[in-house]
N, C-alpha and C positions, 0 to 999 in steps of 0.2 A: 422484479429486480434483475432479470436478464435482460439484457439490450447492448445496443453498442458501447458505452459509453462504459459499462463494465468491461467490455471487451479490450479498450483502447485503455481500461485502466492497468490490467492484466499485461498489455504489450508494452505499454509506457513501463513500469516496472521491471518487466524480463529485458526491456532495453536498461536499462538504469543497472540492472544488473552485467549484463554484456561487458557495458562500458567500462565498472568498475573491475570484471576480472580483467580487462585489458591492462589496466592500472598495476593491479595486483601481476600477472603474469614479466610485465616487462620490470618490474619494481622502479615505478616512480612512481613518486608522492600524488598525495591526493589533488585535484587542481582546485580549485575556487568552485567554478562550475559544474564540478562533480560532487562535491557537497552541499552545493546549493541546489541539485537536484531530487533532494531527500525532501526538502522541502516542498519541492513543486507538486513529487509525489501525496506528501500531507495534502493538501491542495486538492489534487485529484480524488484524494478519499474524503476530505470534508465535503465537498460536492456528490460525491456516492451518497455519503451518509445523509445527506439535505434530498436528494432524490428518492432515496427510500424512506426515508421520512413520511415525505409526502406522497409517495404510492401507500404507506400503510395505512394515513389518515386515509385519502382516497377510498380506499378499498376496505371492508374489514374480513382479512383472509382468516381462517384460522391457524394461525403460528402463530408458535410460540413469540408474543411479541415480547418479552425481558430478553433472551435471547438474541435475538434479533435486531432490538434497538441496543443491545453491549455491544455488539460485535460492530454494527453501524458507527457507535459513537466514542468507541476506542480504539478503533482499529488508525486514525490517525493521529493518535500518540503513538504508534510506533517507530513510524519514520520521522518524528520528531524528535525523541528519545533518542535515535542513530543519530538525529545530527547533533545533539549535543552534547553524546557520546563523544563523537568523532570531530568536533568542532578543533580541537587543537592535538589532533594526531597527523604529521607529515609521514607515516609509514605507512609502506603495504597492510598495518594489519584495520588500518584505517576502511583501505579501500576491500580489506575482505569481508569488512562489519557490511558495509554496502552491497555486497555482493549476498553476500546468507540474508539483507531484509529485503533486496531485491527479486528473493526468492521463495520470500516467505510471503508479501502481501500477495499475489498471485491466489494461492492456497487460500486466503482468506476472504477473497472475492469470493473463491467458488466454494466455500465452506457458506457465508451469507448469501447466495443464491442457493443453495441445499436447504438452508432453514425457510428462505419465501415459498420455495415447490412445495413445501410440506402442508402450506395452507393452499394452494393450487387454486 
């Protein structure tokens, strides 16, 4: 469950986040593009979550695989949830909700790759 692709999901988010304190620091509104970005990120984890899918059929590690496949197949509801949190917020507190889930999936990349090592 380590590779690039978790890696690029990790950067893709800490950029989503950059972006959004940009937003927040100068206080203008949220742009189109910056909300529709939450989405792309879901995107990115739905395809996480279908990769390690299919590395855990693959393979039978021993991990905890309930665990494992939560974290896989909830983790994008969350930046779904932001956007429809924030779907009709034009304030900075819009772009700070983006900013704390930009910061949060990261952590949970590497929280699901803590639970894969465990079956090593």
């Amino acid at each position: 469950m380590t590779g690039l692709f978790a890696n690029f999901t990790i950067i893709a988010s800490l950029a989503m986040a950059a972006w959004a304190l940009v937003h927040v620091i100068v206080n203008r509104p949220m742009s189109r593009a910056l909300h529709s970005s939450q989405l792309v990120l879901a995107g990115l984890f739905l395809v996480l979550a279908a990769g390690g899918i299919v590395q855990l059929i693959g393979k039978q590690p021993q991990i905890p695989w309930a665990e494992f496949l939560g974290y896989l197949l909830l983790s994008p509801l969350i930046p779904i949830g932001s956007w429809w949190w924030t779907r009709g917020d034009n304030t900075r507190i819009g772009s700070a909700i983006i900013v704390v889930i930009g910061l949060v999936m990261p952590i949970l990349v590497v929280r699901i790759q803590q639970v894969w090592a465990i079956g090593g």
